[in-house]
TORNU-748332 format. One line per 8 residues: number of its first residue (from 1); their letters; for each residue x negated, y negated, z negated of N, C-alpha, C. Coordinates in Angstrom, 2 decimals. Atoms other than C-alpha are relative to their C-alpha. Layout:
<pts>
NUM = a = X/Y/Z/X/Y/Z/X/Y/Z  ...;
</pts>
This chain:
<pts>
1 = xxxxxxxx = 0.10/-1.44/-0.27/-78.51/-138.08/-100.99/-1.45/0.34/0.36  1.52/-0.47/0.19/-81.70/-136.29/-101.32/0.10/0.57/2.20  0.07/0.23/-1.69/-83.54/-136.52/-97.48/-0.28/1.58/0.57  0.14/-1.59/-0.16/-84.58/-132.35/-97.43/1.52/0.69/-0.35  -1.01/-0.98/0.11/-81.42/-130.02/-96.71/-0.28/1.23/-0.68  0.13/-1.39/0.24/-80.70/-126.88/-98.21/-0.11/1.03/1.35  -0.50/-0.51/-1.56/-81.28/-124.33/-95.25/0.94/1.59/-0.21  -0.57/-0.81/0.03/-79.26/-121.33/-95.29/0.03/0.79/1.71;
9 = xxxxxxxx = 0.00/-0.55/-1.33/-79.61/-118.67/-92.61/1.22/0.69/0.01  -1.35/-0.67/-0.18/-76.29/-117.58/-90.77/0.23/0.87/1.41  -0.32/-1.09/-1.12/-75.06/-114.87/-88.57/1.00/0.03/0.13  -1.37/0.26/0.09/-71.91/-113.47/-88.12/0.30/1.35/-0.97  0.28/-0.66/0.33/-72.72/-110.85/-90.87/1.11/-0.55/-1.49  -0.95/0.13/1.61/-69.89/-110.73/-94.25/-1.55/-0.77/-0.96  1.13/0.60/0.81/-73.61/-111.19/-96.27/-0.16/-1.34/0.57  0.72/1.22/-0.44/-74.54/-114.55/-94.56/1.05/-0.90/-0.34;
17 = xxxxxxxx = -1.13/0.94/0.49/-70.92/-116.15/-95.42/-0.13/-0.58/-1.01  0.38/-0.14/1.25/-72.01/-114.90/-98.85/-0.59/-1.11/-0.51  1.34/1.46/-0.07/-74.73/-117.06/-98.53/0.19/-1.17/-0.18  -0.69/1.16/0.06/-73.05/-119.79/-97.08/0.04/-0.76/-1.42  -0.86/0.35/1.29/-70.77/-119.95/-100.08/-0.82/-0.58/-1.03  1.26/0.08/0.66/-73.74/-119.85/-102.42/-0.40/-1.10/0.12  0.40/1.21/-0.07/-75.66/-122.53/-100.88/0.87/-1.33/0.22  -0.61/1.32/-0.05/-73.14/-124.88/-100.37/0.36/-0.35/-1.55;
25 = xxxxxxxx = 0.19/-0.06/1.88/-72.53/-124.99/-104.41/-1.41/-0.44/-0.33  1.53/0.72/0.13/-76.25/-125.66/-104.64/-0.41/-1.18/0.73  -0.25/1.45/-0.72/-76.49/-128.07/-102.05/0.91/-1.10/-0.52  -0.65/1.43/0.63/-73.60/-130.07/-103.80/-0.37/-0.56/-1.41  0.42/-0.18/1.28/-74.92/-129.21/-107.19/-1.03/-1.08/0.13  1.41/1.01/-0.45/-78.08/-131.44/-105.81/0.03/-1.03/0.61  0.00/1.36/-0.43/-76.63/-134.07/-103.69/-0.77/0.28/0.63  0.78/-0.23/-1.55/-78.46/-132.28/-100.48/1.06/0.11/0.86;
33 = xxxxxxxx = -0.66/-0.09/-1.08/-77.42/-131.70/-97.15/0.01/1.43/-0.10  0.53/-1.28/-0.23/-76.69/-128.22/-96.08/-0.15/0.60/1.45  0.15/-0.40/-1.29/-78.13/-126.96/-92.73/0.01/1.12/-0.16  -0.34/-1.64/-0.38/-76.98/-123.65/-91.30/-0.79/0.50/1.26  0.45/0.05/-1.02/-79.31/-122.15/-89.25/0.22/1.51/0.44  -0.04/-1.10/-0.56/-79.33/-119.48/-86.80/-1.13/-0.06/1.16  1.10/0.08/-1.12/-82.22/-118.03/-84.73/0.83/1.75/0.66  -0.76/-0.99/-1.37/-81.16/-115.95/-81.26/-1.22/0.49/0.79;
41 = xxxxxxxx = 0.72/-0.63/-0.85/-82.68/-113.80/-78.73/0.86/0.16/0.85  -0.58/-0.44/-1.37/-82.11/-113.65/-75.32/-0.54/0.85/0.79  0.96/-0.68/-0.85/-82.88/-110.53/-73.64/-0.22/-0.17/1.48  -0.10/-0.28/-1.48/-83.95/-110.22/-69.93/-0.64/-0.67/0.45  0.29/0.85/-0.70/-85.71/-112.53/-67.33/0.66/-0.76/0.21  -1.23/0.96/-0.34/-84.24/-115.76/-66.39/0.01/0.66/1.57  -0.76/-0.23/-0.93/-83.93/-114.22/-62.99/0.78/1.15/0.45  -0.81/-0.59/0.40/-82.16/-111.67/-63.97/1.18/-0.04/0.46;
49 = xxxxxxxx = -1.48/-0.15/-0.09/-78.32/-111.41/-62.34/0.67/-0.27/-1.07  -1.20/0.25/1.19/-75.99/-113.11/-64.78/-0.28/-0.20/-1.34  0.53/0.14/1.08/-78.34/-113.97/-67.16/0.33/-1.33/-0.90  -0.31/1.40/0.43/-77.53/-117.75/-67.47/1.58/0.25/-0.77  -0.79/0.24/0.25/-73.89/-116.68/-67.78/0.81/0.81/-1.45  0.21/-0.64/1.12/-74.67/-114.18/-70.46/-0.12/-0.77/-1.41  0.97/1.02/0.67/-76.76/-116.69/-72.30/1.10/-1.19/-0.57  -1.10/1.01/0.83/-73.62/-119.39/-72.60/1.18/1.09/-0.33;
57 = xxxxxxxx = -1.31/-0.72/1.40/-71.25/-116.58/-74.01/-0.98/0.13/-0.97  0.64/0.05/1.22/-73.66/-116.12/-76.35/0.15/-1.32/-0.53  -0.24/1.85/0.70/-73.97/-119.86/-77.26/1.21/-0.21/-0.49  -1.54/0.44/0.48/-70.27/-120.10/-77.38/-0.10/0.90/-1.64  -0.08/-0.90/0.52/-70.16/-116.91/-79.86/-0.79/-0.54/-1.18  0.88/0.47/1.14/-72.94/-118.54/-82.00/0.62/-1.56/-0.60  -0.52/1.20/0.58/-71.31/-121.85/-82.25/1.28/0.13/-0.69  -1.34/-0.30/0.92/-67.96/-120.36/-83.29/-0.66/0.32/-1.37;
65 = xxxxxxxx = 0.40/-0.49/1.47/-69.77/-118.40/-86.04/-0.17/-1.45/-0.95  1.14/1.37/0.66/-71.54/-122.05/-86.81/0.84/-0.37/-0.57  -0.81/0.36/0.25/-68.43/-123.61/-87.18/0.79/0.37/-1.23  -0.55/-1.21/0.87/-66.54/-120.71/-88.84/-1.04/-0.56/-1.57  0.50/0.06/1.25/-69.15/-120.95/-91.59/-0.16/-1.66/-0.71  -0.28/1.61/0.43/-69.25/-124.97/-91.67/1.76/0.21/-1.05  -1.15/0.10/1.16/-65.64/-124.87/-92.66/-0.25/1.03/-1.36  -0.12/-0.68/1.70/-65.89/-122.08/-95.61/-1.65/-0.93/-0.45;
73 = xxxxxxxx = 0.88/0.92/0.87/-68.97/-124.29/-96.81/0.83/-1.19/-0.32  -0.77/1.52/0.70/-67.17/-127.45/-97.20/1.85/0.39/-0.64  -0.90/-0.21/0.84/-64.19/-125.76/-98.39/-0.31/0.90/-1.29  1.09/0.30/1.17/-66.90/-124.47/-101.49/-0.35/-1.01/-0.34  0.87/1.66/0.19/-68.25/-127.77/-101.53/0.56/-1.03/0.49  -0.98/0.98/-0.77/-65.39/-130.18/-100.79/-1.48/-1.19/-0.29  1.01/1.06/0.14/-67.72/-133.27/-99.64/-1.27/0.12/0.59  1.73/-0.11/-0.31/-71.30/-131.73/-98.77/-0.05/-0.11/1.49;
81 = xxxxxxxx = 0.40/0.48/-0.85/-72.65/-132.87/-95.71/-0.20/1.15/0.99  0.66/-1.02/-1.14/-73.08/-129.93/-92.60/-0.53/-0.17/0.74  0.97/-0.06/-1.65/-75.48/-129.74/-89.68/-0.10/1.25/-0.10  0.88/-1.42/-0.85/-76.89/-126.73/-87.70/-0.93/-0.17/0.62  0.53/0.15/-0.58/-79.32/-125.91/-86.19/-0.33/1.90/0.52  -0.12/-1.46/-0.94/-79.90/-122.91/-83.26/-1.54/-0.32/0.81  1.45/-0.36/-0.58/-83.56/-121.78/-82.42/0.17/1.38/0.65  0.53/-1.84/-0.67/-84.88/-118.97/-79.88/-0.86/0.32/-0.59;
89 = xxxxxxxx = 0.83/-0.59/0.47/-86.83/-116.95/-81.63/0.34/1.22/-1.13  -0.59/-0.89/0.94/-87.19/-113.98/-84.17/0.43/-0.81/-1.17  -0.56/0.31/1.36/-85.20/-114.71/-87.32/-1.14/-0.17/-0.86  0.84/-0.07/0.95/-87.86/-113.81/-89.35/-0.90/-1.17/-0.33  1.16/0.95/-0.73/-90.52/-116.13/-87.52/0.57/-1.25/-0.56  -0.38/1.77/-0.45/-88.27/-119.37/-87.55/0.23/-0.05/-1.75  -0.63/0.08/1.79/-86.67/-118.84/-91.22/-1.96/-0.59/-0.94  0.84/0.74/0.82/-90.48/-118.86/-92.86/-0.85/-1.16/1.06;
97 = xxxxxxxx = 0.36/1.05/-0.56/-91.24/-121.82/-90.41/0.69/-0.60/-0.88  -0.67/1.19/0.94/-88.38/-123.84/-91.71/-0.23/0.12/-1.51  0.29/0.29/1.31/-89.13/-122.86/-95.19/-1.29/-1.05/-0.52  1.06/1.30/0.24/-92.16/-125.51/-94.85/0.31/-1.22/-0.04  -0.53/1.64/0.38/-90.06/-128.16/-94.65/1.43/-0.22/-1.35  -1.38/-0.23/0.64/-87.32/-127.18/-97.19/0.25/0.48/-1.53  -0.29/-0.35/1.82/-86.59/-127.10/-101.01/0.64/1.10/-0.28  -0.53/-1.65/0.94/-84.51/-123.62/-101.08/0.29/0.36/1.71;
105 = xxxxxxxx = -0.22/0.28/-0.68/-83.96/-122.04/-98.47/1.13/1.87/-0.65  -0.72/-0.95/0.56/-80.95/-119.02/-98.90/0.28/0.98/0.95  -0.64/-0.64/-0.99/-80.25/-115.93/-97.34/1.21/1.41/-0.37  -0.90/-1.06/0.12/-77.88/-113.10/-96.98/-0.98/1.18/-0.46  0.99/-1.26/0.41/-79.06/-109.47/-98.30/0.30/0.71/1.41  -0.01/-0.71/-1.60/-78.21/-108.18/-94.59/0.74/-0.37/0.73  -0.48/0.67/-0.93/-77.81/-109.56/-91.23/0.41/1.17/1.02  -1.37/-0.70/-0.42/-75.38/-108.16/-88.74/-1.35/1.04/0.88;
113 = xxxxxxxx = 0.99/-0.53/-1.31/-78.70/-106.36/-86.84/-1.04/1.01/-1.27  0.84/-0.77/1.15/-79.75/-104.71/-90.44/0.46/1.99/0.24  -0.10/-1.13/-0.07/-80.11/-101.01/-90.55/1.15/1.02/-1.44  -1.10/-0.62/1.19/-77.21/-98.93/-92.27/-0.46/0.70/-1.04  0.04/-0.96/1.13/-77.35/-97.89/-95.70/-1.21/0.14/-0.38  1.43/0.83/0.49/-80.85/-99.98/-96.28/0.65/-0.61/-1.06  -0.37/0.78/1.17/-80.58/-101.30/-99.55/-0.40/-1.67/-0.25  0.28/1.38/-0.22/-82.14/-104.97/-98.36/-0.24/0.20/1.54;
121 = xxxxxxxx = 0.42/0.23/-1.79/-82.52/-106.31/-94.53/-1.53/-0.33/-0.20  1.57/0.18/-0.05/-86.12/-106.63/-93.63/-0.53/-1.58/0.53  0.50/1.01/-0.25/-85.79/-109.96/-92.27/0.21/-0.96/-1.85  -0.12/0.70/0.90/-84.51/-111.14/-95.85/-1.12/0.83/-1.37  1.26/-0.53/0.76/-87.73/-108.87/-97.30/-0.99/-0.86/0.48  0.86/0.40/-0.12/-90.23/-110.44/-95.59/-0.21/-1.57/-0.12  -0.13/1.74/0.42/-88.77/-114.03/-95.97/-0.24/-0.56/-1.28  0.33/-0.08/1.32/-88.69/-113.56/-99.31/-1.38/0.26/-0.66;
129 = xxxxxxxx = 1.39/-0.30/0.29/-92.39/-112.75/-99.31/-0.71/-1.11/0.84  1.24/0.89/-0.99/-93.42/-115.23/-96.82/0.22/-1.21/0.04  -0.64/1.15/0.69/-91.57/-118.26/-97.89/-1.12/-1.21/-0.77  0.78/0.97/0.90/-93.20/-121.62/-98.26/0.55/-0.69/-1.70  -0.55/0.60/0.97/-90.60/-122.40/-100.69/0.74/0.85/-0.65  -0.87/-1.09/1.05/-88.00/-120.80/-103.33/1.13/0.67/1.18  -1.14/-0.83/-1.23/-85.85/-118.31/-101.06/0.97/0.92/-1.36  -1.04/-1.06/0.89/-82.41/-116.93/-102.84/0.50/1.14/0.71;
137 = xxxxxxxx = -0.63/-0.63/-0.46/-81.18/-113.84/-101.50/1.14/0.34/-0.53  -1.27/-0.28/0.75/-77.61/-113.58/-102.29/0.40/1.12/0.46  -0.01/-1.47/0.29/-76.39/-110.11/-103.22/1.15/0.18/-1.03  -1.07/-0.15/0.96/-73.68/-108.80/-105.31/0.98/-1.07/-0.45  -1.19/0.77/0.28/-71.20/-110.87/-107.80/-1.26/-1.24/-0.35  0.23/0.80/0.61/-72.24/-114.10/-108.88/0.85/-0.63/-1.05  -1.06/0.21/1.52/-70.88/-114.60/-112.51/-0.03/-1.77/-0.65  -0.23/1.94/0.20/-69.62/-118.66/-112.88/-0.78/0.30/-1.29;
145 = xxxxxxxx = 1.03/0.23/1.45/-70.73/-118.21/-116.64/-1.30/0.79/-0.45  1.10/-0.59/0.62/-73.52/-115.67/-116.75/-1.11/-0.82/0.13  1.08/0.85/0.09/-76.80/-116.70/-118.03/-0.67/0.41/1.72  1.01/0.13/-0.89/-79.63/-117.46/-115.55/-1.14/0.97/-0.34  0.85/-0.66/0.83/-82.56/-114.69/-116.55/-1.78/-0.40/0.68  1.07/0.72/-0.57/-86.06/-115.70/-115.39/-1.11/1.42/-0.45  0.81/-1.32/0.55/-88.84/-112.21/-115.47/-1.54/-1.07/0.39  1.70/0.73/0.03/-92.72/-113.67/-116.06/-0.79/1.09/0.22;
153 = xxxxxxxx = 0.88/-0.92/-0.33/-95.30/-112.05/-114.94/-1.65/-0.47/0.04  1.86/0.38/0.49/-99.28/-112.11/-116.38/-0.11/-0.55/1.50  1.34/0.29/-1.18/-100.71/-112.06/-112.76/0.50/-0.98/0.93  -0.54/0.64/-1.00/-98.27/-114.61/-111.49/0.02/-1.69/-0.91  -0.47/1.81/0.74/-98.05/-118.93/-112.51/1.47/0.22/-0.91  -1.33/-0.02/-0.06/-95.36/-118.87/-114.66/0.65/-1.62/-0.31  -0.45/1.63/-0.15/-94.67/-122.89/-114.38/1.13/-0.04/0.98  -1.19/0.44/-1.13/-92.91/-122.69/-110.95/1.46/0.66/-1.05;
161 = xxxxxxxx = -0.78/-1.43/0.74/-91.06/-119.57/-112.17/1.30/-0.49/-1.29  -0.24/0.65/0.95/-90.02/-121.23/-115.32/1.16/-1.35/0.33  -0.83/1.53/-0.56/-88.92/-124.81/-113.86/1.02/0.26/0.83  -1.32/-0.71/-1.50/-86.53/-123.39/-110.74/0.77/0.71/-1.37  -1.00/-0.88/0.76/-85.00/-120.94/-113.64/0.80/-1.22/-1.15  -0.35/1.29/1.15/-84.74/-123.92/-116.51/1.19/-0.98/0.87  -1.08/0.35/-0.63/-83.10/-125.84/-113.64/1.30/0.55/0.26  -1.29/-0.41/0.03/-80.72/-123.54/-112.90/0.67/0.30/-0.65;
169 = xxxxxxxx = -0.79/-0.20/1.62/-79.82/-122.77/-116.38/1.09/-1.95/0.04  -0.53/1.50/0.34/-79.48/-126.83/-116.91/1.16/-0.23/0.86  -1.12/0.45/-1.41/-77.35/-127.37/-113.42/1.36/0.56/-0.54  -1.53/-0.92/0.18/-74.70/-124.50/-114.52/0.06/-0.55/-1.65  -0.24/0.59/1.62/-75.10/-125.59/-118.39/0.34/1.74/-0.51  -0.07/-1.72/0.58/-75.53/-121.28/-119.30/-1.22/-0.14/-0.39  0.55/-0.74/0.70/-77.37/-119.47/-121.36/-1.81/0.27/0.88  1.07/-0.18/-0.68/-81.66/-119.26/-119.99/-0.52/1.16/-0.77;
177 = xxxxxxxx = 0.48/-0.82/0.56/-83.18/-115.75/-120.55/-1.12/-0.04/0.61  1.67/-0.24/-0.52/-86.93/-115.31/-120.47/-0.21/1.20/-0.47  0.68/-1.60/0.22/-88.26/-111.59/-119.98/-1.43/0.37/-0.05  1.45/0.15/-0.16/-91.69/-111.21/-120.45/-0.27/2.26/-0.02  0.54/-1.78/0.06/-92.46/-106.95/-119.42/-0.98/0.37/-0.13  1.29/0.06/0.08/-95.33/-105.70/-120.44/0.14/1.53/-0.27  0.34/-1.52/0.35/-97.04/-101.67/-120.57/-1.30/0.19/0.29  1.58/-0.77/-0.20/-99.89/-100.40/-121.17/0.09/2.03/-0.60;
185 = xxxxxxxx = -0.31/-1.75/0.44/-100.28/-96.25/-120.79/-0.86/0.18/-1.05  0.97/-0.54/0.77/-103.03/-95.77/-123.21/0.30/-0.73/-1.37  0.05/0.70/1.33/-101.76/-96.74/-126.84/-0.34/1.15/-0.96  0.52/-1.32/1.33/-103.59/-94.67/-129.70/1.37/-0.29/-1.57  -0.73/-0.13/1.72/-101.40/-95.41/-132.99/1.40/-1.28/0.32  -0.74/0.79/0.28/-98.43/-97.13/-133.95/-0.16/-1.78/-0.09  0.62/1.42/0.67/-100.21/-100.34/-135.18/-0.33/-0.82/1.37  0.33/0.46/-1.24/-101.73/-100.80/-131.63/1.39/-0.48/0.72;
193 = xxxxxxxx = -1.70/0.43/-0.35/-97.96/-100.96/-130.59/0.25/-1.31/-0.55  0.19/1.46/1.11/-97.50/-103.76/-133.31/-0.96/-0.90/0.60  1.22/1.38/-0.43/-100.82/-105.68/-131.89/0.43/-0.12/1.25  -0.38/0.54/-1.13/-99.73/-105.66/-128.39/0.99/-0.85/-0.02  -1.51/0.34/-0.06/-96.41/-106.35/-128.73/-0.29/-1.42/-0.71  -0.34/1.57/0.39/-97.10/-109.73/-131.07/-1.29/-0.82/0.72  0.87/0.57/-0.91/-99.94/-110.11/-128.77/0.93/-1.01/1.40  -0.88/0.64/-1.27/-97.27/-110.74/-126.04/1.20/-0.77/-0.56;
201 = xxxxxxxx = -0.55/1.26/0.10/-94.80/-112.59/-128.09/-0.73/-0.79/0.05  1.07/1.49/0.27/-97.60/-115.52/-129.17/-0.07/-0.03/1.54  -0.04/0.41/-0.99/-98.21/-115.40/-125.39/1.07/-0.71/0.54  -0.92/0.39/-0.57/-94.63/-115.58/-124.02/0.17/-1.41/-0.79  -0.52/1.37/0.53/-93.93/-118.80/-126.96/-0.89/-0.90/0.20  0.39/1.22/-0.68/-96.35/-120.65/-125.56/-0.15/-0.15/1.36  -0.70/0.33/-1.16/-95.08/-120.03/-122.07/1.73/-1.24/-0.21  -1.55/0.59/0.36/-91.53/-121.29/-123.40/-0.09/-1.07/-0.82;
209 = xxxxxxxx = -0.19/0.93/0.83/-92.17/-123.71/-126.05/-0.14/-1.51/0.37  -0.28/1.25/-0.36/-91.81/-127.00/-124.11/1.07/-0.03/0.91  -1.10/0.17/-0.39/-89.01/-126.07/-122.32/1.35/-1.42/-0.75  -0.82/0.54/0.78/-86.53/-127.14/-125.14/-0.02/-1.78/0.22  0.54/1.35/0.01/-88.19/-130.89/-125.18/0.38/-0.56/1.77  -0.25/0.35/-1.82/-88.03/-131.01/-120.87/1.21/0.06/0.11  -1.51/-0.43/-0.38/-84.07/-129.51/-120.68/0.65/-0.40/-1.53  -0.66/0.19/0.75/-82.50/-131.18/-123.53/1.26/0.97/-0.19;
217 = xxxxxxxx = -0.70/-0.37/0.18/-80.11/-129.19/-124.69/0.78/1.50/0.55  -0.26/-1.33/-0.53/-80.73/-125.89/-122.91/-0.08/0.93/-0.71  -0.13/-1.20/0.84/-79.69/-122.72/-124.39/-1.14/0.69/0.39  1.52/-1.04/-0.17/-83.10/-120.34/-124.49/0.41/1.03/-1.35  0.09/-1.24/0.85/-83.42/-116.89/-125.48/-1.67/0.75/0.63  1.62/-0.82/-0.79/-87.07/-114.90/-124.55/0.11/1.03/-0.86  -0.13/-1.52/0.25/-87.41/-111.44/-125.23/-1.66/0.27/0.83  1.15/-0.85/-0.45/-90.84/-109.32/-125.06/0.88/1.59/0.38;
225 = xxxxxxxx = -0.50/-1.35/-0.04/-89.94/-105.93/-123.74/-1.20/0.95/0.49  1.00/-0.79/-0.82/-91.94/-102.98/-123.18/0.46/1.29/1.11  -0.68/-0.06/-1.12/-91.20/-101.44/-119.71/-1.34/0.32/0.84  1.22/-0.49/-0.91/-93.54/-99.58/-116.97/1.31/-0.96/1.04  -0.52/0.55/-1.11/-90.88/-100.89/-114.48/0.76/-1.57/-0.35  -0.42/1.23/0.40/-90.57/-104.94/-115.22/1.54/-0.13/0.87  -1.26/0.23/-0.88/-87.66/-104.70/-112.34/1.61/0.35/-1.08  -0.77/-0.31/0.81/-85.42/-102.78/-115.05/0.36/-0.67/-0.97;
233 = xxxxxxxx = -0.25/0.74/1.14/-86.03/-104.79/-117.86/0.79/-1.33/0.37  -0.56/1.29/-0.65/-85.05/-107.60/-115.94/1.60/0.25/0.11  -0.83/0.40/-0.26/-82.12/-106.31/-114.80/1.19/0.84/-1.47  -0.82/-0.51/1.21/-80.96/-105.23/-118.20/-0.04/-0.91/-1.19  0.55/1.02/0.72/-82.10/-108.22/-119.97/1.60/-0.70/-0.49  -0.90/1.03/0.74/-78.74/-109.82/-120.20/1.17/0.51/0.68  -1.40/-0.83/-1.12/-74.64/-109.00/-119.14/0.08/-1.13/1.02  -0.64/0.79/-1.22/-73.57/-110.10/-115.77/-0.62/-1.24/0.12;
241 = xxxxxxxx = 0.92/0.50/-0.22/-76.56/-112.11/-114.88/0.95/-1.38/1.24  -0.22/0.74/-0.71/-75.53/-114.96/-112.27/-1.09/-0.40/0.82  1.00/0.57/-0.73/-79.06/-115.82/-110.96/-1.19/0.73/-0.88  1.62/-0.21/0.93/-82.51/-113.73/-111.56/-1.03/-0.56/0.71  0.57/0.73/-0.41/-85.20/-115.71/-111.05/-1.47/0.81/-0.09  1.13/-0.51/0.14/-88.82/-114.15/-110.22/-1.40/-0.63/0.68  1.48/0.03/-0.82/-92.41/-114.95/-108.72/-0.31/0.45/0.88  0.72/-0.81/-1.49/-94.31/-113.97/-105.78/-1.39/-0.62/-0.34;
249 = xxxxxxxx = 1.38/-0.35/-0.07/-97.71/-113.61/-105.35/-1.11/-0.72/0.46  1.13/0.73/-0.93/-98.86/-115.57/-102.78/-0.16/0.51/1.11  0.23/-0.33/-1.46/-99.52/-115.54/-99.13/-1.62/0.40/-0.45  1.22/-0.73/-0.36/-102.39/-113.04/-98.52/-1.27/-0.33/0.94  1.16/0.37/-0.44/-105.93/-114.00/-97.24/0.13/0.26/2.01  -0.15/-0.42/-1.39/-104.93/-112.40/-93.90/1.54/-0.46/1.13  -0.82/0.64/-0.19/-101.55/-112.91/-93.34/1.29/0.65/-0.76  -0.84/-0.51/0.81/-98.00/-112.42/-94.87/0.25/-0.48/-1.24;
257 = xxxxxxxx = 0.13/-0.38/1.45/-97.13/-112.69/-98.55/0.58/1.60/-0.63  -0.17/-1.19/0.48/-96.93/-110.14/-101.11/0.67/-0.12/-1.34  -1.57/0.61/0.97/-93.67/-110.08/-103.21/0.03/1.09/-1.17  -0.13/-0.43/1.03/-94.52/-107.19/-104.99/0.89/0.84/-0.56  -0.68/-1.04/-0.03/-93.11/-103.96/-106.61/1.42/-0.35/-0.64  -1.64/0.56/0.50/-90.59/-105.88/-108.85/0.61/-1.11/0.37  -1.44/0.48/-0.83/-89.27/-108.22/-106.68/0.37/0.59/1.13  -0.54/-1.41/-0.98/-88.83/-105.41/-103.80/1.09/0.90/-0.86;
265 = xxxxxxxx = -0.55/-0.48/0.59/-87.12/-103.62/-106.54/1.30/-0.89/-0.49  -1.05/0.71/0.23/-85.01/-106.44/-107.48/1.21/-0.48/0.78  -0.91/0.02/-1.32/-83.86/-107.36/-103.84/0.87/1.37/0.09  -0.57/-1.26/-0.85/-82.65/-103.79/-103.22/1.09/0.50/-1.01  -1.65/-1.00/0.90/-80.56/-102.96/-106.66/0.52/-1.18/-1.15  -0.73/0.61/0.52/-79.99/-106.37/-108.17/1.53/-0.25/0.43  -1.51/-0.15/-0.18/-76.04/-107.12/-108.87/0.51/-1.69/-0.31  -0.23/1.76/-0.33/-76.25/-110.77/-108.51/-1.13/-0.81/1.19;
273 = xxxxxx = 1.47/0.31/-0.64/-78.58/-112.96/-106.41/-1.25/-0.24/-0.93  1.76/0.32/0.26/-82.40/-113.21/-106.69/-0.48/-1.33/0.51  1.02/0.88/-0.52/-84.64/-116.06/-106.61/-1.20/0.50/0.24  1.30/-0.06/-0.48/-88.29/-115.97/-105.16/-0.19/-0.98/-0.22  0.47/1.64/-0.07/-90.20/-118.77/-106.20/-1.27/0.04/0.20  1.39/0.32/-0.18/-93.57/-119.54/-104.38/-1.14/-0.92/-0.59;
</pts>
């Protein structure tokens, strides 16, 4: 069994079960472990009146959840291995900590402390941007047979991007779509249409053309599309998607990363989960 867990962040939030569920299927899919983590806050001073006794109902309350979600993981994943683990600190903070030690790390699209009738939680925005490693946010249905779709992007590597999506095509044995979006506002004639456009296939087929040879026997489809909003094309690229897979940017000179208008767009109205891959 591979020595890096999957980590999955859990609450006591319907989305984080989601999650669960999710990563424990990936975790067995891989022959990892899956750690469930949860980060807490304790308000008040420790000398505070009744603070200590505050502090172990909470603990209790967090270990039920822990539990609670251990069993529906291993009853997804008859077999996969559980641990936990419970940090003080903000969610946000600890999640892209542990993502430095961790091959995926998965979260819910909103935790029980998310603001109503937000279309993504902000701790699973900024994780998703600040992530040493591939972060899934699970969201909507996940379709057992839909393809995997993978969106490329000029200003981003598309190797990681590529390999995480190819994998997950190969793992489920579906269908791999490659979207390549591309717009430019200023086209004079028809013809110029024509030169871009096979400008950006010849690009995209020699993004894709060693796939086939690496994933024996993976189904591939790539598509050029032209699209001011790559988030759309993406999510119209294929039916009942199961996994879209996208890029990020890169952690910023200052601090943070920057995830960018179409994977912000993707977190908030995709109808399956998203990958982030750093």
């Amino acid at each position: 069994m591979s020595e890096q867990p999957v980590v999955v962040g859990v609450d006591a939030s319907a989305a984080a079960l989601s999650a669960v569920r999710w990563a424990a299927r990936e975790a067995a899919r891989h022959g990892r472990r899956l750690m469930l983590f949860h980060a807490c806050v304790f308000d008040g001073d420790p000398p505070r009146h009744g603070l200590f006794e505050e502090s172990e109902l909470l603990l209790e309350h967090i270990y039920r959840w822990l539990r609670h979600a251990a069993a529906i993981a291993r009853t997804e994943a008859p077999g996969v291995e559980v641990e936990h683990v419970v940090r003080l600190g903000l969610a946000a903070d600890l999640l892209v900590a542990a993502s430095a030690e961790a091959p995926l790390l998965v979260l819910g699209s909103h935790g029980i402390g998310g603001l109503r009738g937000a279309l993504i939680g902000s701790v699973a925005l900024r994780v998703a941007a600040e992530a040493h490693c591939p972060v899934v946010v699970v969201r909507g249905h996940t379709e057992p047979d839909g393809p995997v779709v993978a969106g490329l992007d000029p200003a981003i590597p598309s190797e990681p991007v590529l390999r995480f999506a190819a994998e997950a095509a190969a793992a489920r044995d579906v269908r791999l779509v490659v979207v390549r979006a591309w717009h430019d506002g200023v086209l004079n004639s028809a013809a110029e249409l024509v030169a871009l456009t096979a400008k950006e296939e010849l690009g995209l087929e020699g993004q894709v053309v060693g796939l086939p040879r690496e994933y024996p026997g993976l189904q591939l489809t790539s598509a050029v599309v032209q699209d001011r909003k790559p988030a759309r094309a993406l999510l119209h690229a294929a039916p009942a998607p199961q996994l879209i897979v996208v890029g990020s940017r890169g952690r910023g000179p200052i601090a943070g990363g920057v995830l960018g208008s179409t994977g912000n767009d993707l977190l908030a109205h995709a109808t399956c989960p998203v990958a982030v891959v750093h």
